[in-house]
C-alpha positions as CSV (number, residue, x, y, z in Angstrom):
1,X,-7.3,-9.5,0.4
2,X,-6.2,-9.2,3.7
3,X,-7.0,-5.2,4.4
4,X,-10.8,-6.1,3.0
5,X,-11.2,-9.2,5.9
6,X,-12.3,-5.7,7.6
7,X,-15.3,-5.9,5.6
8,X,-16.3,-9.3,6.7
9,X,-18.7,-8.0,9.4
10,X,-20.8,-6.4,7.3
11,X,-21.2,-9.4,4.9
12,X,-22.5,-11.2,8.2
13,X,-24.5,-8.3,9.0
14,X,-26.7,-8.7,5.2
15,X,-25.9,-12.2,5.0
16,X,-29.4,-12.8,4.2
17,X,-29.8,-10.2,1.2
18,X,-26.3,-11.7,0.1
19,X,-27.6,-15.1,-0.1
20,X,-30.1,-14.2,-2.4
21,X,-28.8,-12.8,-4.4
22,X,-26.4,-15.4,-5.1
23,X,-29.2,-17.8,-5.4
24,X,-31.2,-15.3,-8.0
25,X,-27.7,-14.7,-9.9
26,X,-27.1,-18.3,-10.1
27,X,-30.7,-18.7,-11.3
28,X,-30.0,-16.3,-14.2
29,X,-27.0,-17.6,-15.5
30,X,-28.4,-21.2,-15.8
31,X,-31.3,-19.6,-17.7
32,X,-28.9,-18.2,-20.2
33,X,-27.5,-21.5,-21.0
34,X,-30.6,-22.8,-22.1
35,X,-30.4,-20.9,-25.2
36,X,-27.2,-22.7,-26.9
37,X,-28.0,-26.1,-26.5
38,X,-31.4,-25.4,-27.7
39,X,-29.6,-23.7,-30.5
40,X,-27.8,-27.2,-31.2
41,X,-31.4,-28.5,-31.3
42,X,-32.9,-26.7,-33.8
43,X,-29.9,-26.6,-36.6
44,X,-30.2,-30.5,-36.1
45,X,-34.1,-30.3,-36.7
46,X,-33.3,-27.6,-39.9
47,X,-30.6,-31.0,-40.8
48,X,-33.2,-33.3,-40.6
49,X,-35.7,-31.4,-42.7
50,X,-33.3,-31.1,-45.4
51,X,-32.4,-35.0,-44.9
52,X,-36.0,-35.4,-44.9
53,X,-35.9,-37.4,-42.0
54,X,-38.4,-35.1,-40.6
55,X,-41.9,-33.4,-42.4
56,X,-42.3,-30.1,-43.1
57,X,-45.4,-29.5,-40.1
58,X,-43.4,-31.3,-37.9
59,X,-39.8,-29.6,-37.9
60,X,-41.8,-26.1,-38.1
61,X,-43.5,-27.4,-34.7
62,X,-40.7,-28.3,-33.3
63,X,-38.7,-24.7,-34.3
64,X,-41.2,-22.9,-32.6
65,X,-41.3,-24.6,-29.5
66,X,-37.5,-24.1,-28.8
67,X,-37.8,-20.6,-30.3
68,X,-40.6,-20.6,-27.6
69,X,-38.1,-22.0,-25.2
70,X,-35.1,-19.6,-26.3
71,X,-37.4,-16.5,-25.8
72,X,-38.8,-17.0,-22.6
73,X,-35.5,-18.1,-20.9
74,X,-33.8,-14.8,-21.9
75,X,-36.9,-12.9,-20.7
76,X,-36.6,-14.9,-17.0
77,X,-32.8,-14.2,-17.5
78,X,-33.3,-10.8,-17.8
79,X,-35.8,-10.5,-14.8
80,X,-34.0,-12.4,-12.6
81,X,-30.7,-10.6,-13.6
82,X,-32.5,-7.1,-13.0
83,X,-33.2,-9.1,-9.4
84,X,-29.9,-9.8,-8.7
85,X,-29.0,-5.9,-9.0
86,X,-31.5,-4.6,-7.2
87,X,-30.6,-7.2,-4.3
88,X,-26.2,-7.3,-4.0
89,X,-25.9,-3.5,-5.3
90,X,-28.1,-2.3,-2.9
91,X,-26.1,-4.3,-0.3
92,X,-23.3,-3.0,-1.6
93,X,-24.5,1.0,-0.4
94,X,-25.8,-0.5,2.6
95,X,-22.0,-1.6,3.4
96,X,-21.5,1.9,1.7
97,X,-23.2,3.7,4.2
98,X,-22.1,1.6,7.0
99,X,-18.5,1.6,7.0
100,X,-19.1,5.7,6.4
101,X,-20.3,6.4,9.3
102,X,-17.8,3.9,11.1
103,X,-15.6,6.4,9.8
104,X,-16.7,9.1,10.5
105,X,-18.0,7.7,14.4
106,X,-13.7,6.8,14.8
107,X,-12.6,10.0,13.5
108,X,-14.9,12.1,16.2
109,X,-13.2,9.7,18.7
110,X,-9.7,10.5,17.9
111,X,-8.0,13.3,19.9
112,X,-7.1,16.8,18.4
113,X,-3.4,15.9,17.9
114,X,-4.8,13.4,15.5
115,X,-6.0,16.3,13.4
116,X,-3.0,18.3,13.8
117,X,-1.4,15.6,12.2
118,X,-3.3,14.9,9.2
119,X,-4.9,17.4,6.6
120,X,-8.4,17.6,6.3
121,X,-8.0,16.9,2.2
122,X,-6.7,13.4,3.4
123,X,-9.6,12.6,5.8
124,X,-12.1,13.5,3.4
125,X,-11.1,11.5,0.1
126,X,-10.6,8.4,3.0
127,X,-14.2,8.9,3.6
128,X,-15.3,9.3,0.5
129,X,-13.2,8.1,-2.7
130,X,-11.4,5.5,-0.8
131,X,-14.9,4.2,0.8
132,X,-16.1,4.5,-2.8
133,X,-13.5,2.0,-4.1
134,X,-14.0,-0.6,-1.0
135,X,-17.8,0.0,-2.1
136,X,-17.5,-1.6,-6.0
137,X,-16.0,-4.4,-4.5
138,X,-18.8,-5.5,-1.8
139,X,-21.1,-5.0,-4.6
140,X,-20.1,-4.8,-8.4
141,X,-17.1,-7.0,-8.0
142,X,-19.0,-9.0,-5.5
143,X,-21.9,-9.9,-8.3
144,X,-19.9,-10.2,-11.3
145,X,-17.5,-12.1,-9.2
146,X,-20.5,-15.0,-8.9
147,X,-21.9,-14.5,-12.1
148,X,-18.2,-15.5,-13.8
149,X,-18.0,-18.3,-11.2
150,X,-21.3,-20.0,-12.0
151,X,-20.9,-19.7,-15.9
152,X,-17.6,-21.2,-15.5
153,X,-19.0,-24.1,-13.1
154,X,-21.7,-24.6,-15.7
155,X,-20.6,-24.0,-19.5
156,X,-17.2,-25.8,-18.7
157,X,-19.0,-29.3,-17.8
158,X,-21.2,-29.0,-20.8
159,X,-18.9,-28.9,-23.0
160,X,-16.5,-31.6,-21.8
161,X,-20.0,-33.3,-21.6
162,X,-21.0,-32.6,-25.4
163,X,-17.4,-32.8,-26.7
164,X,-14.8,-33.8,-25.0
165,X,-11.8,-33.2,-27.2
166,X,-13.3,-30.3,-29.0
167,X,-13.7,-28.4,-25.4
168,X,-9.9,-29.2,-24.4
169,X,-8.8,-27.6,-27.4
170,X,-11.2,-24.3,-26.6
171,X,-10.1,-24.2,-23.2
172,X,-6.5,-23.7,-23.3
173,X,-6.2,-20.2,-23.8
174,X,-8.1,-19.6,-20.1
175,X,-5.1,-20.8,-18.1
176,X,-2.6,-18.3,-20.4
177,X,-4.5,-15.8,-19.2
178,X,-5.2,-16.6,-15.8
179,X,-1.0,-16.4,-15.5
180,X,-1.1,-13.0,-16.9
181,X,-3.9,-11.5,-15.2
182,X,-1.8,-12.8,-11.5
183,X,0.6,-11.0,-13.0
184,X,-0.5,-7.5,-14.2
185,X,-2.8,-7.6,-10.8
186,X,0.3,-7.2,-8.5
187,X,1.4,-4.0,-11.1
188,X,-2.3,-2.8,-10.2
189,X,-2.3,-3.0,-6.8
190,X,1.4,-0.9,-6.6
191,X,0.0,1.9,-8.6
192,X,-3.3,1.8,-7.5
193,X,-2.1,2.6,-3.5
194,X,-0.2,5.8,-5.3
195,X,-2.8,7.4,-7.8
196,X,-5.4,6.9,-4.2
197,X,-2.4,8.5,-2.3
198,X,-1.8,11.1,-4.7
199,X,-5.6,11.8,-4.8
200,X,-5.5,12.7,-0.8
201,X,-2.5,14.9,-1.7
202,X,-4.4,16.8,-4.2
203,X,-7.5,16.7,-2.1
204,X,-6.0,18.1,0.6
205,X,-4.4,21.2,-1.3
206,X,-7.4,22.5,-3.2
207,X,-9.3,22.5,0.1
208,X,-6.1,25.0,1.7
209,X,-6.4,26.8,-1.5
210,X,-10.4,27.1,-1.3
211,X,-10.3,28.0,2.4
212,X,-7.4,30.5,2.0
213,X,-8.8,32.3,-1.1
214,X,-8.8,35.8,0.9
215,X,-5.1,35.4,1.8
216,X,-4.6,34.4,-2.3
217,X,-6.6,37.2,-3.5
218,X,-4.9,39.9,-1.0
219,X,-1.6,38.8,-2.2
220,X,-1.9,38.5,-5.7
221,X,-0.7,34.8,-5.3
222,X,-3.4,33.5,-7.8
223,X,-1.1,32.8,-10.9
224,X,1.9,31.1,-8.6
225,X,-1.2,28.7,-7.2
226,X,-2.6,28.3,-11.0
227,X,0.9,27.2,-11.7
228,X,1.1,25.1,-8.6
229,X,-2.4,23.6,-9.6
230,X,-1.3,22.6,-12.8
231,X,2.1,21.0,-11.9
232,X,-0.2,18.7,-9.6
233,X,-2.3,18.2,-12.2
234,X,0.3,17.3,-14.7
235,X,1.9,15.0,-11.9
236,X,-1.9,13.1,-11.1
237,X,-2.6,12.4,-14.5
238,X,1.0,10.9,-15.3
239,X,0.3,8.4,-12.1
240,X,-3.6,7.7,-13.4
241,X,-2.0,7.2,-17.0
242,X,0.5,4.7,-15.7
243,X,-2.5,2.7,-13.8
244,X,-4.3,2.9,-17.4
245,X,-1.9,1.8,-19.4
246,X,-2.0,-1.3,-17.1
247,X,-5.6,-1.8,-17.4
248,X,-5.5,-1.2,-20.9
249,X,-4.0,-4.7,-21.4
250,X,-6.1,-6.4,-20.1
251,X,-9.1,-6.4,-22.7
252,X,-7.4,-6.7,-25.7
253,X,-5.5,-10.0,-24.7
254,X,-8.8,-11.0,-23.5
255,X,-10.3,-10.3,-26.6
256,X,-7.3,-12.0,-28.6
257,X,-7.7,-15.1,-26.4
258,X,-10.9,-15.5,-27.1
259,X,-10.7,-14.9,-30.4
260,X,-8.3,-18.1,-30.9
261,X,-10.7,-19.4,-29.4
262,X,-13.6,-19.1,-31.3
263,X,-10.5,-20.2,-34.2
264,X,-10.2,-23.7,-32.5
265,X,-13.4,-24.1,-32.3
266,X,-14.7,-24.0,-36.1
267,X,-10.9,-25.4,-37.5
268,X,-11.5,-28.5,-34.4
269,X,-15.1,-28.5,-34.9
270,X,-15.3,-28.3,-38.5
271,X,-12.4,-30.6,-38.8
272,X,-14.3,-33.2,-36.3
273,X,-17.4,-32.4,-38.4
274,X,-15.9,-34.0,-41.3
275,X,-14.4,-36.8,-39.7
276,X,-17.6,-38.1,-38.1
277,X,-16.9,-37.6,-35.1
278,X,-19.3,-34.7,-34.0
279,X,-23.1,-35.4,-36.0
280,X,-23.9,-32.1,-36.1
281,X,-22.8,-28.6,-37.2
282,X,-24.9,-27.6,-34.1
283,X,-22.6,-28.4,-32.1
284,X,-20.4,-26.3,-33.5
285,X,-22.5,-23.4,-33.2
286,X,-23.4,-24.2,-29.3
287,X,-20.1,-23.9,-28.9
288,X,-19.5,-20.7,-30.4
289,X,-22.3,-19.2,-28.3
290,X,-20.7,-21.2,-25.0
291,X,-17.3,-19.3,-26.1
292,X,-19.0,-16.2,-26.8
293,X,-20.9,-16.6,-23.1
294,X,-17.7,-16.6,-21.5
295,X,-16.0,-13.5,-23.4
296,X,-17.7,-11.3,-21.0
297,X,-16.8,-13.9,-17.6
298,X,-13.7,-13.9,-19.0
299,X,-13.3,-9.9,-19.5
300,X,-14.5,-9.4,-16.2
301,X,-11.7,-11.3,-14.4
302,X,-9.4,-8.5,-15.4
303,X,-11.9,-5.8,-14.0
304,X,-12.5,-7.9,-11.3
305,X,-8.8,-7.6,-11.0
306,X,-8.5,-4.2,-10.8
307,X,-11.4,-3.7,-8.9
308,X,-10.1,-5.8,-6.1
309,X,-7.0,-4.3,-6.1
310,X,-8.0,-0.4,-6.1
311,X,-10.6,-2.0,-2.8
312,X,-7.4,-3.7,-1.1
313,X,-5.2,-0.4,-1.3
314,X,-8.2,2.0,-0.3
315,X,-9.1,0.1,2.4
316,X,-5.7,-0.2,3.8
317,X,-5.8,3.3,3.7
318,X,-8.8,3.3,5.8
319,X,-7.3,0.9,8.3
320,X,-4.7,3.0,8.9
321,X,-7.0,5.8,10.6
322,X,-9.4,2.7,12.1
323,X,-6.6,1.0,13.8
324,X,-5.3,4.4,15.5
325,X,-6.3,4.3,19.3
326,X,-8.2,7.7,20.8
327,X,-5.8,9.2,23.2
328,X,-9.0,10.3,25.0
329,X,-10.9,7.4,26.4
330,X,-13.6,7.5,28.4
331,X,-13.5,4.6,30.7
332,X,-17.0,5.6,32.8
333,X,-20.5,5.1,30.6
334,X,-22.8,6.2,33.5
335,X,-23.6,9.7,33.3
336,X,-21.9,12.0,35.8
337,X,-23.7,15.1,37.2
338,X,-21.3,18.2,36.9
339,X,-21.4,21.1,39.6
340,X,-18.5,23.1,38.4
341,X,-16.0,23.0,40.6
342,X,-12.0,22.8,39.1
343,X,-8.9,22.0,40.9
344,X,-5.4,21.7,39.2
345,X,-2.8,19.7,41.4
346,X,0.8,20.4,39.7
347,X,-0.3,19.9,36.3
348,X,2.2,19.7,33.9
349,X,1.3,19.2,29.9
350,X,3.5,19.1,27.3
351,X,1.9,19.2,23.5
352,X,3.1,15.6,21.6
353,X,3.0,16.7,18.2
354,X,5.6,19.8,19.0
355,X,7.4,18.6,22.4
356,X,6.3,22.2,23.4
357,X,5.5,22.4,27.2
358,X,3.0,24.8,27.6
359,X,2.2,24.1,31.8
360,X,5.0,23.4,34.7
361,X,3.5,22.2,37.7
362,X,-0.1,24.5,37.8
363,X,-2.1,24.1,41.1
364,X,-5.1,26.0,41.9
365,X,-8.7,25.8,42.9
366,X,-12.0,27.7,41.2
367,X,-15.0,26.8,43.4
368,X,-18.5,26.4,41.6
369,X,-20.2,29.8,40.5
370,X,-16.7,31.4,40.6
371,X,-15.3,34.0,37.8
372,X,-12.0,33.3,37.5
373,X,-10.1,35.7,34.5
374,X,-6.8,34.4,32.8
375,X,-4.1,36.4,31.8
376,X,-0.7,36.4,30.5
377,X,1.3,36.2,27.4
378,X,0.8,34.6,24.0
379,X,1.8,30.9,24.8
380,X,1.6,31.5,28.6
381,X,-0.9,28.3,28.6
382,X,-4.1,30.4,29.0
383,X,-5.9,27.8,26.2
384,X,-4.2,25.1,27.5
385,X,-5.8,25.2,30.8
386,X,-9.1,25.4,28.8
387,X,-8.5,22.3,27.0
388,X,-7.4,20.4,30.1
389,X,-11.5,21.5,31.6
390,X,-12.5,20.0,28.8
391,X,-10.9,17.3,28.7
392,X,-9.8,17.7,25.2
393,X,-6.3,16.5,26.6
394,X,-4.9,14.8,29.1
395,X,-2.2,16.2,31.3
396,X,1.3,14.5,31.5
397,X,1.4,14.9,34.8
398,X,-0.3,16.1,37.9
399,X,-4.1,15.6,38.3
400,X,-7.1,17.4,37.4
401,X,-10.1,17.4,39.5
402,X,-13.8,18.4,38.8
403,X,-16.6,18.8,42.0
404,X,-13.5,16.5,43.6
405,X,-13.5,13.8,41.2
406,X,-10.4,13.2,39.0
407,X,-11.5,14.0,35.3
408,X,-10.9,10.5,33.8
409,X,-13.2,9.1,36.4
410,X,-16.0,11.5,34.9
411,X,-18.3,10.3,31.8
412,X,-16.9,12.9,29.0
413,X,-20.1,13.4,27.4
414,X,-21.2,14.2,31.0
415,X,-18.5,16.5,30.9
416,X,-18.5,18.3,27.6
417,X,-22.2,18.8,28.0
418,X,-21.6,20.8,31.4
419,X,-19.2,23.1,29.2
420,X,-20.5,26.0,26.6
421,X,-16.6,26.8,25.0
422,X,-16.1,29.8,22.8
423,X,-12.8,29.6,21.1
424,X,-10.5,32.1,20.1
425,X,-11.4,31.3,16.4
426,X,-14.6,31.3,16.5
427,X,-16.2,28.7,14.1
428,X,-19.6,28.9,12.7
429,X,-21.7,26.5,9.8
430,X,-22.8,26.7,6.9
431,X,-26.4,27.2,7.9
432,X,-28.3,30.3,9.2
433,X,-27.6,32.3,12.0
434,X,-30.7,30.6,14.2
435,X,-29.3,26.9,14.1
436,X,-25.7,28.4,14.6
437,X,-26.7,29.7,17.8
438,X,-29.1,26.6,18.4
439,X,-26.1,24.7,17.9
440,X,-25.5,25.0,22.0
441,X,-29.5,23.8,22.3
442,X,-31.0,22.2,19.2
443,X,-34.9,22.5,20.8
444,X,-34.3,26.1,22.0
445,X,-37.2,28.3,21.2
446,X,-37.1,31.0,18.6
447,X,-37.2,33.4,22.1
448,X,-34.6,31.8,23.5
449,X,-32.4,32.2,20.7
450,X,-33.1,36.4,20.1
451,X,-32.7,36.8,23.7
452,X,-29.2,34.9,23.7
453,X,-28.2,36.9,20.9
454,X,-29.5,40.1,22.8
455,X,-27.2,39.0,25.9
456,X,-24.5,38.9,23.6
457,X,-24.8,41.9,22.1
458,X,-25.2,40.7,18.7
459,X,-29.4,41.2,18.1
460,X,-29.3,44.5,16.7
461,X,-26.6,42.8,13.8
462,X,-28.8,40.1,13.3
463,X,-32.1,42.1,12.5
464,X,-30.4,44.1,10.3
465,X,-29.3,41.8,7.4
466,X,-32.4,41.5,4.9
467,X,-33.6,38.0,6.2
468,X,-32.6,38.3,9.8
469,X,-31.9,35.3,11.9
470,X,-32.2,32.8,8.9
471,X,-29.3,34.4,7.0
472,X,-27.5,31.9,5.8
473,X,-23.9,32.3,6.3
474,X,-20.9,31.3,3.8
475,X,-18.1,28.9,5.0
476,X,-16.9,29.3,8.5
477,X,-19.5,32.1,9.0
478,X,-17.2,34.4,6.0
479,X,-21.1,36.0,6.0
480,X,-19.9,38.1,9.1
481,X,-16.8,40.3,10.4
482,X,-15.0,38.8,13.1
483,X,-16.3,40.6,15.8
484,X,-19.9,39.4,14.6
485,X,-18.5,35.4,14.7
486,X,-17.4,36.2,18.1
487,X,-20.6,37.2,19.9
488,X,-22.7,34.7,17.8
489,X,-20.2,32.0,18.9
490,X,-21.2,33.9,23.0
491,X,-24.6,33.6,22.0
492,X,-24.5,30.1,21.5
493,X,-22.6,29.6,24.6
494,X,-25.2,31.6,26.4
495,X,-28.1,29.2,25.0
496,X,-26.9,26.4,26.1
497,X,-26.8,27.2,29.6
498,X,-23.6,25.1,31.1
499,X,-22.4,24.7,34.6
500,X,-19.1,25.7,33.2
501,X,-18.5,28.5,30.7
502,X,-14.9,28.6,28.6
503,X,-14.3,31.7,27.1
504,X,-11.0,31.8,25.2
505,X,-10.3,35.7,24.8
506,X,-13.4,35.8,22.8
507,X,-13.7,39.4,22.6
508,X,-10.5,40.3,20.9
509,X,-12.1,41.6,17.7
510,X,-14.8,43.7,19.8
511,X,-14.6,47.3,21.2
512,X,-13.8,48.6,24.5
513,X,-17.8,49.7,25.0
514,X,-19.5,46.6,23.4
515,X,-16.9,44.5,25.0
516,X,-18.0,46.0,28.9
517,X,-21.8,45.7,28.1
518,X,-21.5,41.9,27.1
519,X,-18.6,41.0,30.1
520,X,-21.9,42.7,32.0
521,X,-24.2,40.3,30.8
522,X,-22.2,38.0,31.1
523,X,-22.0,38.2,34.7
524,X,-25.4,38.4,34.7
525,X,-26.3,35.0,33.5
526,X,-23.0,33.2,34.9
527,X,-24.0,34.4,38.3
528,X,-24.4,31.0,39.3
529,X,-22.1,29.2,37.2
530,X,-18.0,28.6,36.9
531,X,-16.5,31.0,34.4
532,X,-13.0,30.9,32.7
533,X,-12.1,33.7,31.1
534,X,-8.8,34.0,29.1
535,X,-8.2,37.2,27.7
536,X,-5.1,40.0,26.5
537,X,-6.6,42.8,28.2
538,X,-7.5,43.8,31.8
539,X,-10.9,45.3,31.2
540,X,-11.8,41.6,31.3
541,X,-10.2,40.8,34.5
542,X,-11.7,43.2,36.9
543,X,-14.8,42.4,37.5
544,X,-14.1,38.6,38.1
545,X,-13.9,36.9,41.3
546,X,-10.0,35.8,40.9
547,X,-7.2,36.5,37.9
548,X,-4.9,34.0,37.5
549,X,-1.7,35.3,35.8
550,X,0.4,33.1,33.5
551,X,4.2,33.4,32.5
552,X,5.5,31.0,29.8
553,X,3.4,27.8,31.6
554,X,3.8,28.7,35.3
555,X,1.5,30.4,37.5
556,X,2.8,33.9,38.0
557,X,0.4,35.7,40.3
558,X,-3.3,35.2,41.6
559,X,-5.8,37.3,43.1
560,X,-8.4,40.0,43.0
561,X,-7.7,42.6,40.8
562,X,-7.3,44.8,43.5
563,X,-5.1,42.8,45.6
564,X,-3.1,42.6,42.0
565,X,-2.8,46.1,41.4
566,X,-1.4,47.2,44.2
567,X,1.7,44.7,44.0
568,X,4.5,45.3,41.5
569,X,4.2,42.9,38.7
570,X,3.0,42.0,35.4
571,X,-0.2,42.5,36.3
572,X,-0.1,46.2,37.1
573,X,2.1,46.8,34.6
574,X,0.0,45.5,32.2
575,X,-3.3,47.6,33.7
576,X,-1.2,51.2,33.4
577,X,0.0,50.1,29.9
578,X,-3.5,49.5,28.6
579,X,-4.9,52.4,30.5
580,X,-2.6,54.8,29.4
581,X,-3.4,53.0,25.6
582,X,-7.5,53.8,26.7
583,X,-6.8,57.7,27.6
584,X,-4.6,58.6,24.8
């Protein structure tokens, strides 16, 4: 029980609703005992009758009262029992819902290593089967739990109280299987952590498969992953089957105990019947239905059992992502007004997850409203320097500075919201193409976002699809060709109107002429703002204020693009190789 103490808040939190509902089930399950001992009652007013020790009028009367009695206490049993349901289940999604979004608020905390790490597969079934699992035991397990509890505290009493001997004898097959149910539990708990591993695994490779089904289809691969699919299949249901044939004990040796039972208590009863020591065969029969009252109690301890134990190993699987520290903290809660200026004193950043150094002691200054255009290499550290702006890492060494003020000392919401990034893959929902460029500005007018879209030369696109802007796209914008997810990605940059603008050589999968008119507009409306452009080709260099040339993480050459093509270097070479590319 120790991973669900994590839990404990939340029971604080609808302490209130918890109580009662404890009081209401507690209320229920003394209403159902009415019904035995009133049960005794009237086989001992039927015994009477027939030992004419009471008259006919009479022992009817007196048979219809407790049939009266009988009646209505199931009836307020009921009601209150349809209370208790509607009161510790409905905590139970409240707690649900809760701990859901305190998942979810932790994992948009956590850095991007975080999720280099760890598939998405895995942190969806954490969110949602294994917060499922922790969710039947703050609320099923939580009220059945009670429910066997009271019973017990009440039926065991009263029968000790109406028979002492005959309710010792009854009772002894409950500690048997308290001793087998502390021991099948532990076998529970081991298989439950690996069929709830084993779901993440499985979880996590259907969602590769779904996302990559292009890649499977272009390659014929579809009977090698139908095979693959299987195996996994095959290999999950052994692992559930081993779980259920552990469960499966559990209610037959319930039943069986109970069973015996119900055996000790008509040979005991009957037995004590004869000898005059119990008066009444009613007894007998209140004791049956006590007996019969706890079969389900009784039951339930095993599915409490596993219940528990499926909660425990979820939630330690939760606990695992919870207890995991952002590496990005922000430290400053007031908000921080950006201007735009970025300074890099010998920054040096080296990538955890691959030990890769991507920059070696960078230093340069972009002053607010400056162009500056990145070039170099694939894995020169052009993207890197993009993350560092925002802040999406920190740097191992060296010091980053925005409008003069080291980066950790600035709020990061603060920051982000000063930034409109485009990535190199750009990403786009599953929604229509309005709220994907709304995305940058969720109040923007419906001018606002055609004329963004116009600025990104993506308009005429857009109108020409049967329902225009409220197309609604397929999974990571499939809807569209990759040059279309690239200027709708712009366009939402545009909308959003940043004092910083990170474009991460967002024009790769445009042409020459489409790529010049938007790098025009672009000008246009980043007149006054600080633009990062990373980019392959030179086309998107010249008409920035500054290029910055990278060479495998170390600043190569910076300048105008005139002063950089008149010096030998990679620079010029790379402007004749692309112009002679252009001409021919």
């Amino acid at each position: 029980m120790k991973e669900l103490q994590h839990l404990n808040k939340y029971f604080k939190k609808y302490w209130k609703k918890l109580l009662v509902g404890v009081f209401i089930t507690i209320i229920a399950r003394m209403l159902q005992l009415v019904m035995p001992s009133y049960v005794n009652k009237s086989i001992t007013v039927v015994e009477q009758f027939l030992d004419a020790e009471l008259a006919e009028s009479e022992a009817k009367a007196l048979l219809l009262k407790f049939i009266l009695i009988i009646v209505g206490a199931a009836l307020l049993s009921g009601f209150f029992t349809f209370l208790m349901r509607q009161t510790i289940i409905n905590v139970s999604r409240y707690i649900e819902k809760d701990l859901k979004n305190e998942v979810f608020d932790h994992y948009q905390l956590l850095s991007l290593d975080f999720y280099k790490k760890n598939r998405t597969g895995d942190l969806m079934n954490r969110i949602s089967e294994d917060v499922n699992q922790v969710r039947l035991y703050a609320g099923p397990a939580l009220m059945y739990g009670i429910n066997t509890i009271t019973l017990f505290a009440c039926i065991i009493p009263i029968m000790f109280f109406t028979a002492p001997t005959l309710a010792a004898y009854v009772l002894i097959p409950l500690p048997i299987l308290s001793v087998l149910i502390y021991r099948i539990s532990k076998i529970i708990h081991k298989r439950s952590t690996v069929v709830q591993q084993f779901l993440s695994t499985l979880s996590t490779y259907t969602q590769e498969v779904f996302s990559g089904v292009s890649v499977i289809k272009a390659y014929a691969l579809e009977p090698q992953i139908n095979s693959e699919v299987s195996e996994l299949a095959i290999e999950g249901k052994d692992k559930s089957m081993d779980l259920a044939k552990v469960n499966a004990w559990f209610f037959p040796l319930m039943l069986l105990l109970i069973g015996i039972s119900n055996l000790f208590v008509i040979y005991i009863g009957g037995k004590q019947f004869i000898d005059g020591e119990i008066d009444s065969v009613g007894v007998i029969a209140e004791f049956i239905l006590y007996v019969n009252m706890l079969t389900w109690p009784v039951a339930m301890l095993g599915w409490l059992t596993s219940i528990v134990q499926r909660a425990e190993a979820s939630q330690k699987r939760i606990n695992e992502f919870l207890r995991q520290s952002p590496d990005i903290i922000n430290t400053v809660h007031e908000a921080t007004p950006v201007q735009g200026k970025i300074e890099f004193r010998n920054v040096t950043f080296t990538y955890s997850d691959t030990e890769i150094t991507a920059l070696r002691n960078i230093s340069f200054t972009i002053n607010a409203g400056e162009t500056v255009a990145i070039l170099g290499k694939t894995g020169s550290g052009k993207s890197t320097i993009l993350d560092l702006v925002a802040r999406l890492y920190d740097v191992s060494s060296g010091e980053i500075l925005i409008d003069d003020i080291p980066i950790r000392e600035l709020n990061i919401e603060s920051l982000r919201r000063a930034v409109g990034a485009v990535p190199q893959e750009a990403f786009l929902f599953s929604d229509s193409i309005k709220n994907n460029i709304k995305f940058g500005k969720e109040n923007a007018t419906d001018e606002e976002v055609v004329q963004a879209a116009k600025e990104a030369v993506v308009h005429q696109n857009i109108i020409g699809f049967s329902k225009g802007y409220d197309t609604v796209l397929g999974e990571r914008g499939i809807t569209l060709s990759g040059g279309q997810k690239q200027r709708v990605s712009i366009a939402r940059a545009l909308l959003k109107d940043p004092q910083i603008y990170l474009f991460d050589d967002c024009l790769s999968a445009v042409d020459t002429e489409t790529e010049e008119e938007i790098l025009g507009n672009l000008k246009k409306a980043s007149n006054d703002k600080t633009t990062l452009i990373v980019s392959h080709r030179v086309s998107s260099a010249k008409n920035a204020d500054r290029v910055l040339v990278l060479k495998e993480g170390e600043l190569l050459q910076q300048g105008t693009h005139e002063q950089l093509n008149t010096k030998e270097g990679y620079y010029k070479e790379l402007y004749v190789t692309q112009l002679s590319e252009n001409e021919s």
